[in-house]
N, C-alpha and C positions, 0 to 999 in steps of 0.2 A: 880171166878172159872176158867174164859177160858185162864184168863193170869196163874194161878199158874200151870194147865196144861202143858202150852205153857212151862213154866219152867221145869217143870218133862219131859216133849217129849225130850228138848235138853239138860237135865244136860247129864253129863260125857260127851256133844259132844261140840269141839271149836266151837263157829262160825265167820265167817270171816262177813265183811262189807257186801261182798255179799247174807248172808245167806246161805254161801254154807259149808258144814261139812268138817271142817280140817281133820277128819277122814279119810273122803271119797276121797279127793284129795290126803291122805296120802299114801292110799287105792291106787286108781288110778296112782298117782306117781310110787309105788312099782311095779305094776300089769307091766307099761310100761317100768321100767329099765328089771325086768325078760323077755318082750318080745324082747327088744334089744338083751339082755345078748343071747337068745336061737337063733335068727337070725345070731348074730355072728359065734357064734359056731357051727352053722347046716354044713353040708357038699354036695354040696360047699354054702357059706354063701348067707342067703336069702334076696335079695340085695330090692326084692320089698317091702319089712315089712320094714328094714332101709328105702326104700322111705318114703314110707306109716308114720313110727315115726319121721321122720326129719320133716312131713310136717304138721301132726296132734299137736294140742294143744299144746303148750311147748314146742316145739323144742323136740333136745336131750338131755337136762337139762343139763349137766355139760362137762365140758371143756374135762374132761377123758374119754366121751364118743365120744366126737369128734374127739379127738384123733385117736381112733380108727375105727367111722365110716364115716366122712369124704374119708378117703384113700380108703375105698372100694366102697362109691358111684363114686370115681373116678376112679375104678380099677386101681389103683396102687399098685404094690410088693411093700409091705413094708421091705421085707427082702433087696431088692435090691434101697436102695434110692442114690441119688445122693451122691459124695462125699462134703465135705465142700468147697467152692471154694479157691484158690490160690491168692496170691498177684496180679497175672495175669490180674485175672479175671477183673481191672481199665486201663489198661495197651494198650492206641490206642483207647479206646470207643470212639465213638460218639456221645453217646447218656451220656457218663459221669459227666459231668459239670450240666444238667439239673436234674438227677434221684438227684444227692447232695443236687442240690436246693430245690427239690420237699420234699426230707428227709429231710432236716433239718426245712423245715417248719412244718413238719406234727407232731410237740409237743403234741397236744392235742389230737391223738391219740391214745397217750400213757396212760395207766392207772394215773388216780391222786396219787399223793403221792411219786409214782415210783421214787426214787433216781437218780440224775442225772448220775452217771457215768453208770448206770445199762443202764437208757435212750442210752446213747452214744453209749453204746455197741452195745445195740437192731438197732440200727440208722444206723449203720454202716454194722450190719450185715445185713437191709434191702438194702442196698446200694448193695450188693456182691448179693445179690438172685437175685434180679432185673435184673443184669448185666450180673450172671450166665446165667440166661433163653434167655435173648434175645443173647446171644453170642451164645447160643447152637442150635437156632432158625432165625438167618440172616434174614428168609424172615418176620418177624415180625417187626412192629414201634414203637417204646414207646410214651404212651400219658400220659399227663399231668392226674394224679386221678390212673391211673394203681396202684401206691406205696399205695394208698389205701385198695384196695384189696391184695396188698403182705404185709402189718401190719397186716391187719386182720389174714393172715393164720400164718403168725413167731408167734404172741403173743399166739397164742393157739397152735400150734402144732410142734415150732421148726425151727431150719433152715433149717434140710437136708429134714425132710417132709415137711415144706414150698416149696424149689424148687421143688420138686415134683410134689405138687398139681401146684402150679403156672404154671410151665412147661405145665402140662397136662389142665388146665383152659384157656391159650392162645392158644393152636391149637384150643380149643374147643368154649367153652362156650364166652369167650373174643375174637374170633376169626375176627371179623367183627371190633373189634373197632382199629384195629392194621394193618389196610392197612396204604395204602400212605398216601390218603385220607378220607376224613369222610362222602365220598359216604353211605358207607353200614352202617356206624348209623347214617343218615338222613337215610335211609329206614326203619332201626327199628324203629325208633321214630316217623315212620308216621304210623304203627299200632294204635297207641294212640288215634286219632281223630274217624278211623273205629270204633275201640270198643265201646265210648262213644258215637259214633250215634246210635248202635246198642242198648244200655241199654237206654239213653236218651235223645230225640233227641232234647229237647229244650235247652239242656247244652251243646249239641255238638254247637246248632248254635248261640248259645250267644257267644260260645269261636272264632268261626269263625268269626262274626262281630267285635269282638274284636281286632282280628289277633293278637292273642299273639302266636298261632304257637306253637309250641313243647321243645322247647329249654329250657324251665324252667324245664325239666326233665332231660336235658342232665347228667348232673353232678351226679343225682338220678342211670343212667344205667350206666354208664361206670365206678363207683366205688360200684356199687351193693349198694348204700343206706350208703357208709358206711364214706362218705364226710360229710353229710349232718345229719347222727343223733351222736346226740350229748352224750346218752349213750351205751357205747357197748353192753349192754347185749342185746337191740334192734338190734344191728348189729348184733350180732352172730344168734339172733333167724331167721333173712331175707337169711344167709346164712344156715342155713340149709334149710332153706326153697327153696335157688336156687340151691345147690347143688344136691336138689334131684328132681329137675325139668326140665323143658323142657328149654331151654337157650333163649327164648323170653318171663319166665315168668317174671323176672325184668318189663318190659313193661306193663304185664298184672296189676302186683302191682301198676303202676304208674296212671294205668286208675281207680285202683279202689280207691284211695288216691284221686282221683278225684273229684270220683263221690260221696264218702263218703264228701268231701266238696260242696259237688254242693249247698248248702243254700246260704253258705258266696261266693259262683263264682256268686252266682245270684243275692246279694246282693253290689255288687261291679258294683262301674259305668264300662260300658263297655268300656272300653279303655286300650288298648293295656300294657301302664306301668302299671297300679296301677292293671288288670290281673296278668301281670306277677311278680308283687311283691310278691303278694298274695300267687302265687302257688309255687311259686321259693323257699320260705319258709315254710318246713315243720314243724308241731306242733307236738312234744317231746312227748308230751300224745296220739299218736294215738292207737289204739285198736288192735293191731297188729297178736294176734291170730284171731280175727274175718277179718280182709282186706287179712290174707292170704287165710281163708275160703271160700271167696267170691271173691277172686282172681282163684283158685281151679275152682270157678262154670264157671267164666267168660271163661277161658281157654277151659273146657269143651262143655260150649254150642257155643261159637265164637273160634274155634282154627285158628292157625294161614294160615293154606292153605283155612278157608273160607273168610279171609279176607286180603289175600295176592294180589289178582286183586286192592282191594281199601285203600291198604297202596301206590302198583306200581301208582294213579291214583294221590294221595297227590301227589307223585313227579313230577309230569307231571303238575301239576298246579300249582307247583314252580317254 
């Protein structure tokens, strides 16, 4: 009797593996496009709900809404975007030989399947953004993973709103990784060891004995995630999630990627290489609505002026 119940409770409702009601997510899906849709359109548009939905459960779900709400968590006119760049735009760089390099390796993060001349195209026009922004920006550097973050934005939003956001992403949010030197992210990246004392302190000092240091996350911040996972829709979901965040949450996500492995860091002989194998290599499956949840907490209860003295204090003991 208790299982034909069970039967009768969920016929007409899908259920998923999780036992959660297709319905209800279908439900829920709906509920959160109409709340996008109504923040768009309010007057002037209500840019803290677009936080709030880029960072809650699911992202923005689909590429057309990015389109659209990407540009206003960057406040950027979209009536007013850049023009397409000119033949010019390659013409004396010297940063041009390398951005080529950087593009023509970066195949695989281009959609599978994608035909190659289409590829070319996209390849070339990531070449000219690139070159746009830093020509229209002199005091900026280009580093090696930047072309990361300018594919992510061409593939979903175009060329002339790609320079756009990229333009407005390196005064800002990228701003520290594009000095001369890589002073100012060695400092971001010594946030990473504070936080993990603060949540746990015997994962903080196993990593310490270990001296594997920070650097297995570099590659993690300076292309926002998006070097290192290997399906986009995981990248697209970590940018909404930074776009509508404080520009040292990247860091916070790297501690909580952390600390969500802290069994296998514990598990692993303490020594410096076979640490930083370990971490340098992120796992494809990770839970990624829940580590931005609990990245959210972390930021909240450790932000970054409470642990700004014991980021300045890693450097000093460097």
């Amino acid at each position: 009797m208790k299982r034909l119940k069970k039967k009768k409770q969920n016929a007409g409702f899908g259920v998923n593996e999780n036992g959660a009601s297709t319905r209800e997510q279908d439900y829920g899906r709906k509920q959160k496009l109409a709340e996008i849709h109504q923040a768009l359109i309010s007057d002037p548009v209500d840019i803290e709900t677009l936080r709030r939905t880029a960072a809650s459960k699911g992202g923005l779900l689909t590429d057309e809404l990015r389109r659209k709400v990407w540009p206003k968590l960057l406040n950027i006119n979209v009536y007013d975007l850049p023009h397409k760049p000119g033949r010019n735009v390659r013409e004396d760089h010297k940063d041009y030989n390398q951005v080529v390099l950087d593009v023509r390796r970066s195949m695989k993060r281009f959609p599978k399947g994608m035909p190659a001349l289409e590829r070319t195209v996209l390849q070339d026009q990531l070449i000219d953004i690139i070159l746009q922004v830093l020509k229209r920006n002199p005091q900026l550097h280009y580093y090696q993973g930047y072309h990361d973050v300018a594919v992510t934005l061409l593939l979903v939003a175009g060329e002339r709103m790609a320079i756009a956001m990229l333009d407005t992403l390196s005064k800002f949010h990228l701003r520290d990784f594009m000095d001369p030197t890589m002073d100012s992210t060695k400092h971001i990246l010594n946030y990473l060891m504070p936080i993990l004392e603060q949540v746990d302190p015997e994962l903080h000092d196993f990593m310490i004995r270990s001296e594997v240091g920070t650097i297995f996350a570099l590659s993690w911040l300076i292309t926002w995630y998006g070097h290192v996972l290997s399906e986009f829709k995981h990248t697209l979901r970590l940018y909404d999630f930074f776009l509508a965040s404080h520009p040292l949450m990247p860091i916070y996500l790297a501690a909580t990627i952390v600390l969500h492995r802290e069994k296998e860091v514990k598990q692993t002989e303490c020594d410096m290489a076979m640490v930083h194998h370990l971490l340098s290599r992120i796992p494809q499956d990770l839970p990624y609505d829940l580590l931005i949840a609990q990245s959210l907490q972390l930021f909240s209860q450790y932000p970054p002026s409470l642990l700004a003295k014991r980021a300045a204090l890693q450097s000093r003991k460097r």
